[in-house]
Steps between C-alpha positions, in 0.01 A plus 500: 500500500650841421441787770351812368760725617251799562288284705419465844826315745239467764471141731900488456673249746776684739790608276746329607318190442476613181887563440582158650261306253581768203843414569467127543288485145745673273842478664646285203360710259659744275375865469283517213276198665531674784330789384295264264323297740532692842361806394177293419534335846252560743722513770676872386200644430477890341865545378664866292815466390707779657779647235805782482454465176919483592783326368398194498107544586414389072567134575198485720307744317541274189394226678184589682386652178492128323406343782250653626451859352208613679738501837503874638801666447603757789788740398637760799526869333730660780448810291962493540518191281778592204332632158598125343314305729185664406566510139597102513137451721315612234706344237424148731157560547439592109739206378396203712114638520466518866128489528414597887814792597441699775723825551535539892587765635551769853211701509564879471420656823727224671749616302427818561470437892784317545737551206423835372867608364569086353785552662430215806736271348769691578422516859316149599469251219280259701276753526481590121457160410212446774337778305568481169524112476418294785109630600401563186561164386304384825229653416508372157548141592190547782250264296783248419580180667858489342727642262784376282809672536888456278716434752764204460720312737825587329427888594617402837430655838157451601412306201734205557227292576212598313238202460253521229252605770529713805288640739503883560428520873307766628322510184297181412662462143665288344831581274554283189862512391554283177814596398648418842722206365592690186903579469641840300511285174171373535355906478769546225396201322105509484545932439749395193300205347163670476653827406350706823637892514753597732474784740694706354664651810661098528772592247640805687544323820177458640404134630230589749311774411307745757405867531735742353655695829595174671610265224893523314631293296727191602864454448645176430518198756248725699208326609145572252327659774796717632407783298166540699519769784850521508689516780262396718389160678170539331434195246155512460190726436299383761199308304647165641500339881630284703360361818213774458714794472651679211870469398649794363861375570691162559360224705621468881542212646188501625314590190647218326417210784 
């Protein structure tokens, strides 16, 4: 039976019930089934697929949109993204016919409240990506029961030991991570064979791709995500958590038990 992903999630079991069996069910299989088969599986209920339309984000895209094309696409306008990342979102969304993309954005007067010069990165970058990322995609994923993010285990740090499914504690969703057992070559390879454009902001030095005041490019033998808030502990946006709080910059010991 395939689940009509704008339909009700209502009568779920507990959710991480759900990630144990979702888990158990598809741990031997490869990412396209995964997406194939779970995201017609009762157990994940309402599911968007959450993309940076980033260096790496068309793999996914490309994906979802044969497999099943109707899947809500949710794309985070920080309103400080660089000029090429919106110019290669609408070249995405035009070439591989997204059918169901939803721009999300801060809302004005918060903005205006709280950030009213833009200039809050400079000063407290967990608080500009609370704002500008981090609530408003909250709010957009209020009537989901899951989303499928990009993230891979060879990015390292916190994403060492992605499953295919995770719960997000504190929040009742689910996380659906297909391309967690994927390798570098494996993005190179399926990006090369069916002929998916770049970002083009990959060939001057940009492997991981964010908003244009706290993203630089990265040298050599640097790691892809050391180019993201430089100079800083700070890792990650904020939009993931673990052990029901957000992680904005490497585990603890205690975070990681």
């Amino acid at each position: 039976m395939r689940l009509d992903l704008h339909g009700s999630g209502a009568g779920l079991a507990p959710v991480a019930e759900r990630v144990a069996a979702l888990n158990a069910r598809y741990r031997h299989h490869a990412a396209v089934a995964v997406l194939e088969h779970a995201l017609g599986d009762p157990d994940l209920g309402r599911v968007a697929l959450v993309s940076s339309f980033g260096a790496e984000s068309v793999v996914l895209l490309h994906l979802v949109s044969i497999v099943a094309p109707r899947t809500p696409v949710l794309f985070i306008d920080t309103r400080l993204l660089f000029p090429e990342t919106l110019a290669y979102q609408t070249e995405l969304a035009q070439t591989l016919d997204l059918r169901d993309l939803r721009v999300i954005r801060a809302g004005l007067p918060d903005l205006a409240l709280r950030d009213p010069d833009g200039l809050l990165h400079q000063t407290d970058t967990d608080a500009c990506c609370a704002l500008r990322k981090t609530e408003p995609l909250e709010n957009a994923l209020a009537g989901f029961d899951g989303w499928i993010t990009g993230r891979k285990r060879y990015q390292g740090g916190t994403r060492a030991a992605l499953d295919f499914f995770e719960e997000e504690e504190g929040t009742g969703r689910i996380k659906v991570n297909p391309l967690a057992h994927w390798g570098r070559e494996d993005v190179a390879d399926y990006m090369l064979n069916n002929r998916l454009p770049r970002h083009p902001m990959v060939a001057r030095g940009y492997p991981s791709i964010g908003c244009a005041p706290c993203t630089s490019p990265v040298k050599a033998g640097e790691d892809e995500r050391a180019g993201r808030w430089r100079g800083s502990e700070k890792t990650e946006c904020g939009i993931h958590f673990i052990n029901g709080r957000v992680v904005r910059g490497p585990m603890t010991k205690e975070d990681a038990a």
